[in-house]
C-alpha positions as CSV (number, residue, x, y, z in Angstrom):
1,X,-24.0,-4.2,30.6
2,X,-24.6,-5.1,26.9
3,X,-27.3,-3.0,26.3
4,X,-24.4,0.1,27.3
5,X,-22.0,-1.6,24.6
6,X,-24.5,-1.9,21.7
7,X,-25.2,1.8,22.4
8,X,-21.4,2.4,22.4
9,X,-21.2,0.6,19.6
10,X,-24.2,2.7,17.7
11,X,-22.3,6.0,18.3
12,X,-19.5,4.6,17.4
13,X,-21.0,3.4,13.9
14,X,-22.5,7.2,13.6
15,X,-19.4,8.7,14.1
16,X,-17.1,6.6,11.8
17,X,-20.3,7.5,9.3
18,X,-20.1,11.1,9.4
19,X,-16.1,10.7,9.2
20,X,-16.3,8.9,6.2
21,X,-19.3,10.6,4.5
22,X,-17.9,14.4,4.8
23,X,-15.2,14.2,2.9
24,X,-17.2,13.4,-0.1
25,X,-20.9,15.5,1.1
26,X,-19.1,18.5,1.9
27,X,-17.1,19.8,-1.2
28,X,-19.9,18.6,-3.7
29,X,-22.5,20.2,-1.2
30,X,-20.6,23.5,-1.9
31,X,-20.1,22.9,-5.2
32,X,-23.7,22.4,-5.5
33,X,-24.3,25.7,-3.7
34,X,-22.5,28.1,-6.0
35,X,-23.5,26.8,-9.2
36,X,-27.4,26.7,-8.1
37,X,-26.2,30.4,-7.2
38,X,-24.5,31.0,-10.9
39,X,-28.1,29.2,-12.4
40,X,-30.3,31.7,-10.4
41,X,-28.1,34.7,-11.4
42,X,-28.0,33.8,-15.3
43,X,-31.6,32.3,-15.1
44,X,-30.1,28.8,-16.8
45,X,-32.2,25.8,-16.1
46,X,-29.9,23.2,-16.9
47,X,-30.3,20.1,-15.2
48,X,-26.5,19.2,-16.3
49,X,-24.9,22.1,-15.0
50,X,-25.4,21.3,-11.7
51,X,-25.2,17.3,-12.1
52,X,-21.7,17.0,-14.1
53,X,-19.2,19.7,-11.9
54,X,-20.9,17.6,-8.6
55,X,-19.9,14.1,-9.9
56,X,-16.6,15.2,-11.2
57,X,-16.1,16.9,-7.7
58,X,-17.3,13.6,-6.1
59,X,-15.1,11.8,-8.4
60,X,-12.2,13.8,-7.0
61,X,-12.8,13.9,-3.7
62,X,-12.8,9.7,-3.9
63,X,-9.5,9.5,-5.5
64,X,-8.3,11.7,-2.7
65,X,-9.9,10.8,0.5
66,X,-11.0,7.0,-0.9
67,X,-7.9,5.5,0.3
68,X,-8.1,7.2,4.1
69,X,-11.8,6.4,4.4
70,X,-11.5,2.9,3.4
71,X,-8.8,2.3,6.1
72,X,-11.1,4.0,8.6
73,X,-14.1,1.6,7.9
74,X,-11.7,-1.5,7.7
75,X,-10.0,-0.6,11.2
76,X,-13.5,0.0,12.5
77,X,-14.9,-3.3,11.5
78,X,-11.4,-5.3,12.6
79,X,-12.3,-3.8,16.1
80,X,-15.5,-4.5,15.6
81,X,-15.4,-8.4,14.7
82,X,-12.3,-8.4,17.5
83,X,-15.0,-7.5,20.2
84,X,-17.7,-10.5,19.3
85,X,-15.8,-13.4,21.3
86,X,-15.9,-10.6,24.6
87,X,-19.7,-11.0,24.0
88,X,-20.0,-14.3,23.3
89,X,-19.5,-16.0,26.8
């Protein structure tokens, strides 16, 4: 029976990672995409290029998603920490 909730538990902890993860991987993995596209097409080997628009992007992306990913991990480990005394009997 505890074996099935620690396994629960460990999809749960995946999931709530890929929800809070994708808001930031996604965008700067696009923005990533298109300007490695722009550097192959203009033949500019500029490490900068790429590494400025992606933080700025990440930067972004955390002033608009930070506040909904941060109550997602907090409600996550409330529920968590609520569920210990269950398993301590």
């Amino acid at each position: 029976m505890e074996t099935d909730y620690f396994i629960g538990m460990a999809q749960q902890s995946l999931w709530i990672l890929a929800l809070a993860s994708a808001p930031l991987l996604l965008p700067v993995l696009i923005v990533g995409v298109l300007l490695g596209m722009v550097q192959a097409a203009t033949s500019i080997n500029e490490q900068t290029l790429t590494f400025v628009p992606k933080l700025i992007v990440a930067a972004i992306c955390l002033a608009i998603f930070g506040g909904s990913i941060l109550v997602l991990l907090t409600d996550f480990t409330r529920d968590l920490f609520a569920q210990i005394p269950a398993l301590v009997r």
